[in-house]
Structures are given as structure tokens and as C-alpha cells.
N, CA, C and O atoms as a GROMACS GRO file, in nm:
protein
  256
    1UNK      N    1   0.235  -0.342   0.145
    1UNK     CA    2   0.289  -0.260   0.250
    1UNK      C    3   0.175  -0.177   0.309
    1UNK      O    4   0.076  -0.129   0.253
    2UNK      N    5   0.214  -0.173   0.438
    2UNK     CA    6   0.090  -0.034   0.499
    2UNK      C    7   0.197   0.012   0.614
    2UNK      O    8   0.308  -0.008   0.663
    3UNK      N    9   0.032   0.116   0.621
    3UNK     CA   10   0.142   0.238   0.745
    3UNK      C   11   0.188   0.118   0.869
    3UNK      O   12   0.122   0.020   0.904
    4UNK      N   13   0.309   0.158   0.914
    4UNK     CA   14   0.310   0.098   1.077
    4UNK      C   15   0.275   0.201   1.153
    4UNK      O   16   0.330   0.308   1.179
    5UNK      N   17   0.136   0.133   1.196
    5UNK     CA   18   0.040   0.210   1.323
    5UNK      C   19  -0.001   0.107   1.366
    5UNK      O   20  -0.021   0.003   1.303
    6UNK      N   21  -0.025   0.139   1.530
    6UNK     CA   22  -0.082   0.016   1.618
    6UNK      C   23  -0.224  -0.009   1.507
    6UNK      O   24  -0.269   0.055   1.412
    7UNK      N   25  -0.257  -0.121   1.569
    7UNK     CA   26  -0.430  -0.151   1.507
    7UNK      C   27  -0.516  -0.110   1.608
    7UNK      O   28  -0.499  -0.107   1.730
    8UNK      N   29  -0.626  -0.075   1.527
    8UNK     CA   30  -0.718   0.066   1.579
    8UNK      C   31  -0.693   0.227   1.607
    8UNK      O   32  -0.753   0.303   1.682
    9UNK      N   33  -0.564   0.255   1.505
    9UNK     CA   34  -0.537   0.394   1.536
    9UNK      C   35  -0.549   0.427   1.379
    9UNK      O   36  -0.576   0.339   1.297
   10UNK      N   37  -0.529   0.546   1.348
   10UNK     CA   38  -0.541   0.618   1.234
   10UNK      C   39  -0.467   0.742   1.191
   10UNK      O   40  -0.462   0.824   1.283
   11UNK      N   41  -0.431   0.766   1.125
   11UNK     CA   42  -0.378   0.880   1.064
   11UNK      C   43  -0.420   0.954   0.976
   11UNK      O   44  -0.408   0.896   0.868
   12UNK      N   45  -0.464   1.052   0.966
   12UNK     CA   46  -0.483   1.168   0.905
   12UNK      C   47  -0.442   1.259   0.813
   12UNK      O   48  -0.368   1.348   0.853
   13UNK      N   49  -0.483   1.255   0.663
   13UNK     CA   50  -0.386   1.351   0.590
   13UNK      C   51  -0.454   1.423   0.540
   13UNK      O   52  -0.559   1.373   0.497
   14UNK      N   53  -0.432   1.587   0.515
   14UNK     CA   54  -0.521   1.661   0.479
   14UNK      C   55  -0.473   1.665   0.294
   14UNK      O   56  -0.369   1.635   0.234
   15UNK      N   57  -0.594   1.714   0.253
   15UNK     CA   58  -0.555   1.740   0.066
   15UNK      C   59  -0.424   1.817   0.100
   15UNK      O   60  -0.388   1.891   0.191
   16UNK      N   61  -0.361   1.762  -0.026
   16UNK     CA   62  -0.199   1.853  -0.041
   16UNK      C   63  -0.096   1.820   0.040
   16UNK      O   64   0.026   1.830   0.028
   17UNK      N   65  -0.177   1.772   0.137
   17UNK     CA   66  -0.057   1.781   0.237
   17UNK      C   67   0.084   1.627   0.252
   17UNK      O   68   0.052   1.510   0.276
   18UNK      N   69   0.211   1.669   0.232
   18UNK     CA   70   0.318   1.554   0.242
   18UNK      C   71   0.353   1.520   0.337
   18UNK      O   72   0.352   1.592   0.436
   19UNK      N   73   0.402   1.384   0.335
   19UNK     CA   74   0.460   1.354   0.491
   19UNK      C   75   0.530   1.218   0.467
   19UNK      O   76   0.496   1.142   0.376
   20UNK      N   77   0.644   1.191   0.567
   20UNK     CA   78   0.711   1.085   0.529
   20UNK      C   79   0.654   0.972   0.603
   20UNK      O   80   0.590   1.017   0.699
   21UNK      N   81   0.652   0.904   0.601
   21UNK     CA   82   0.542   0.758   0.685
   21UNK      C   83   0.629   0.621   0.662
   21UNK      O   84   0.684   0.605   0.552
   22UNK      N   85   0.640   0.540   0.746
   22UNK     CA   86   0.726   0.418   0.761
   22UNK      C   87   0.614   0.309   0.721
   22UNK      O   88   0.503   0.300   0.773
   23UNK      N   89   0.668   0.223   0.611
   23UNK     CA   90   0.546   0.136   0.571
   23UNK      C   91   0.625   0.000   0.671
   23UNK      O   92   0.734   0.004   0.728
   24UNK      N   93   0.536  -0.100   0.668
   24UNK     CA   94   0.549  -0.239   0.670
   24UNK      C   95   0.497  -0.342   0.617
   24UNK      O   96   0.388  -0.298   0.580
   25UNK      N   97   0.502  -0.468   0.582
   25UNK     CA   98   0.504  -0.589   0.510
   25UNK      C   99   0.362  -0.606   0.558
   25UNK      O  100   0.333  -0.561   0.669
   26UNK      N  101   0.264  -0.673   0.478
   26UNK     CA  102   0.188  -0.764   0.546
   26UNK      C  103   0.216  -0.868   0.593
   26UNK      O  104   0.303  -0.943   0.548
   27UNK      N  105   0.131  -0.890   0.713
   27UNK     CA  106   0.184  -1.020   0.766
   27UNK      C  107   0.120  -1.163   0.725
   27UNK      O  108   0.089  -1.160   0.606
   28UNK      N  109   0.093  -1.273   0.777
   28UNK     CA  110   0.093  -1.403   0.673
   28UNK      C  111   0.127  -1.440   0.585
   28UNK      O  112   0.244  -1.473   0.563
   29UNK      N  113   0.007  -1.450   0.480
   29UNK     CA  114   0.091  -1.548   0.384
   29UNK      C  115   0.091  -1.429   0.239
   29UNK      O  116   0.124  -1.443   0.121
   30UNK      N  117   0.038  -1.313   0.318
   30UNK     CA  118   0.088  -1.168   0.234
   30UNK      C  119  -0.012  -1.167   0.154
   30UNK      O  120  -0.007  -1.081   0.066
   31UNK      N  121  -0.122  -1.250   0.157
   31UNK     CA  122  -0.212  -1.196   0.007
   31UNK      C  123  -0.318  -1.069   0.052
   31UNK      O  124  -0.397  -1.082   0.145
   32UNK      N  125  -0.309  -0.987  -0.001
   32UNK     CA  126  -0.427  -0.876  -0.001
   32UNK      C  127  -0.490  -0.831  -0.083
   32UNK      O  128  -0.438  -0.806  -0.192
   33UNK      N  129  -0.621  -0.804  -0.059
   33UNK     CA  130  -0.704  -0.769  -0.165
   33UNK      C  131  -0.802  -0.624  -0.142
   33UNK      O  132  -0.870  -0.603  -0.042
   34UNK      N  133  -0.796  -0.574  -0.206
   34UNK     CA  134  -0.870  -0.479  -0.201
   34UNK      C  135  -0.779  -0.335  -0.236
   34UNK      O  136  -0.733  -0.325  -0.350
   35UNK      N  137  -0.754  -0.231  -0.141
   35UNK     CA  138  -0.686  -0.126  -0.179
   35UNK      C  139  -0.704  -0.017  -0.268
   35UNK      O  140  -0.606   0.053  -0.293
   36UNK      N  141  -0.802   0.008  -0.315
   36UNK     CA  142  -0.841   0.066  -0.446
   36UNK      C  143  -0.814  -0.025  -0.535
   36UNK      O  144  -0.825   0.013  -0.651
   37UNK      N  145  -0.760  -0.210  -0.506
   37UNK     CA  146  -0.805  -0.295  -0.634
   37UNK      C  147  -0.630  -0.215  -0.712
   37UNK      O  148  -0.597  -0.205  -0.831
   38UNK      N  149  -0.561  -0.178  -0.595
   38UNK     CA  150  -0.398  -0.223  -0.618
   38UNK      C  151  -0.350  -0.395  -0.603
   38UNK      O  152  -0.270  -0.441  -0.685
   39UNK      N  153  -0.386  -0.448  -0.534
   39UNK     CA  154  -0.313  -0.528  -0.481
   39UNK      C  155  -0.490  -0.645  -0.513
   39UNK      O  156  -0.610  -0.625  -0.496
   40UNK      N  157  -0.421  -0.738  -0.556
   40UNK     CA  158  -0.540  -0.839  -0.588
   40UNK      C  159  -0.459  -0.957  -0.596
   40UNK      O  160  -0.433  -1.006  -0.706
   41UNK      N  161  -0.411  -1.014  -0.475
   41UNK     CA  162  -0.332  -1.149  -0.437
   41UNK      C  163  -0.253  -1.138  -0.353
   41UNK      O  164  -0.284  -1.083  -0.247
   42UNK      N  165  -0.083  -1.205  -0.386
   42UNK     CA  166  -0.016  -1.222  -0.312
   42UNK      C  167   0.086  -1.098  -0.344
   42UNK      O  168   0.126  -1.074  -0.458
   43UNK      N  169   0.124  -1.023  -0.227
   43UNK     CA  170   0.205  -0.918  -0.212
   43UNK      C  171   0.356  -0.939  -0.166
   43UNK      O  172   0.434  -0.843  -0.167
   44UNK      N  173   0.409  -1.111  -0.113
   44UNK     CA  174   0.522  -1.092  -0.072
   44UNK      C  175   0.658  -1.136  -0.135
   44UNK      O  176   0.773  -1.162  -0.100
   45UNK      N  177   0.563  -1.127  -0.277
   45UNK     CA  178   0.652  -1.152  -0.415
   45UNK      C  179   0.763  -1.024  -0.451
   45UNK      O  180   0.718  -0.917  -0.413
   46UNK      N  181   0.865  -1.015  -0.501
   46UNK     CA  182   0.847  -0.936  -0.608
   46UNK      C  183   0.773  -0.877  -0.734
   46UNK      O  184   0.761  -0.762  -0.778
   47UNK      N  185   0.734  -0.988  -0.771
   47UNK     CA  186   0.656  -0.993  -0.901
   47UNK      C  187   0.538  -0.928  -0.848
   47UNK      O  188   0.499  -0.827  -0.907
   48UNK      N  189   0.464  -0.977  -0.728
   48UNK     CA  190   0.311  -0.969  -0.687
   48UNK      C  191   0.341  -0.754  -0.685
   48UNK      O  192   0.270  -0.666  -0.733
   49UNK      N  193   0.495  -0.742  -0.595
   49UNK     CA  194   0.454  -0.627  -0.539
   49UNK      C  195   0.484  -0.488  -0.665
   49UNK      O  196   0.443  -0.372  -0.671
   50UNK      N  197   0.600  -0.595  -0.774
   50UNK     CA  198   0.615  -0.486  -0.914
   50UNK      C  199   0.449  -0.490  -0.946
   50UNK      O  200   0.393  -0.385  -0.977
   51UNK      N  201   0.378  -0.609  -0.936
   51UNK     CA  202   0.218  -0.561  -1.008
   51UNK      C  203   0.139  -0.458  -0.970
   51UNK      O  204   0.054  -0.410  -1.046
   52UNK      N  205   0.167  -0.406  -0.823
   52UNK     CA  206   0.092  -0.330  -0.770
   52UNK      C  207   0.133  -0.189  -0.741
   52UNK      O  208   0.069  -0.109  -0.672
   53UNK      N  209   0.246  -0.168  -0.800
   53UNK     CA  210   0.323  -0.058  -0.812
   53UNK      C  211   0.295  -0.014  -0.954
   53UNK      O  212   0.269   0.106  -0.970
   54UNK      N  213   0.297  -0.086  -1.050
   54UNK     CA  214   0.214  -0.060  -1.215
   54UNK      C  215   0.090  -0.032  -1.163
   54UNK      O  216   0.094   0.091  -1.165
   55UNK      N  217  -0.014  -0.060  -1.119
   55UNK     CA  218  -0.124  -0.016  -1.126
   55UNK      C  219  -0.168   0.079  -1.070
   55UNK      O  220  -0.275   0.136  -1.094
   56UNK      N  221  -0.049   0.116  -0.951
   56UNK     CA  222  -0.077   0.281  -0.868
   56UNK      C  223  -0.053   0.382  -0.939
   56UNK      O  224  -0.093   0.494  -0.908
   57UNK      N  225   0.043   0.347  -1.090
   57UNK     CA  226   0.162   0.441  -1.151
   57UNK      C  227   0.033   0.470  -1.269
   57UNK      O  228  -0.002   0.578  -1.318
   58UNK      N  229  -0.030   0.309  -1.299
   58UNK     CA  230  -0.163   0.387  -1.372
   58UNK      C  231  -0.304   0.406  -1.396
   58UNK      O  232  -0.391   0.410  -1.483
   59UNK      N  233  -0.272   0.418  -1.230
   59UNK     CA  234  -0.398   0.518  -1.161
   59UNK      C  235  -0.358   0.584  -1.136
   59UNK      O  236  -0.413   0.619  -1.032
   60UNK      N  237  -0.254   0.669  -1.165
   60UNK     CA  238  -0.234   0.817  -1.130
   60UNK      C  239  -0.215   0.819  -0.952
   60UNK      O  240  -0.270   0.902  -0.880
   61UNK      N  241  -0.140   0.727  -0.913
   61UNK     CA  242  -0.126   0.764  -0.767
   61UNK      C  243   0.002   0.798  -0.721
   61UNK      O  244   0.095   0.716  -0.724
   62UNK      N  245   0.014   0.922  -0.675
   62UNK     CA  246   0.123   1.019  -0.668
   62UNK      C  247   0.237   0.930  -0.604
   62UNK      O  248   0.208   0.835  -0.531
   63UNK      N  249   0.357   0.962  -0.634
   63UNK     CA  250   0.467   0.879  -0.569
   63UNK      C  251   0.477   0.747  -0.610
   63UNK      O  252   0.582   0.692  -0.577
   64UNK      N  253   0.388   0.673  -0.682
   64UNK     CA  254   0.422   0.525  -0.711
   64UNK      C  255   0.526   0.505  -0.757
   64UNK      O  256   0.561   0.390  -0.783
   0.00000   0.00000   0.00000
């Protein structure tokens, strides 16, 4: 999942600060890599996307 923002725009979050944000799917064939090395394959699994939700939860990434 990522933010839905046009491509080439950006958003901004300061330390501390919350906000509610609308994600969306990747598109193709869903594999992504990289992320802080959340996501290392295919994302449009269940399975792929429970894997990458365990590894945000332990890296300590808030809200996972």
C-alpha cells in the first residue's frame, strides 16, 4: 500500500505529528521491494501483505 498522491507530489509529516492518509494498492503485478526492507516481494497476497505488517510490528513502526 502507499499514500494516494498524484506522482511527483509529496507529503510532509513533521516528528509527532498524526494524520489520517488514504492508502492504495500497488499497481501490477504488486511486487515491491524496498521500504525500509518491509515489503521484499509480492504484496497483493494476503500472506505477502500479513508478512509485511509482522515486520513493521517488529520494527517498532507505530500503528502496524
Amino acid at each position: 500500500m502507499h499514500l494516494d498522491i498524484a506522482a511527483g507530489t509529496a507529503v510532509r509529516f513533521e516528528p509527532g505529528e498524526e494524520r489520517e492518509v488514504t492508502l492504495v494498492a500497488f499497481g501490477g503485478t504488486g511486487e515491491v521491494f524496498g521500504l525500509n526492507r518491509l515489503s521484499e516481494g509480492e504484496t497483493a497476497t494476503q500472506a505477502g501483505l500479513s508478512d509485511a505488517l509482522a515486520r513493521a510490528q517488529q520494527l517498532g513502526f507505530k500503528g502496524a
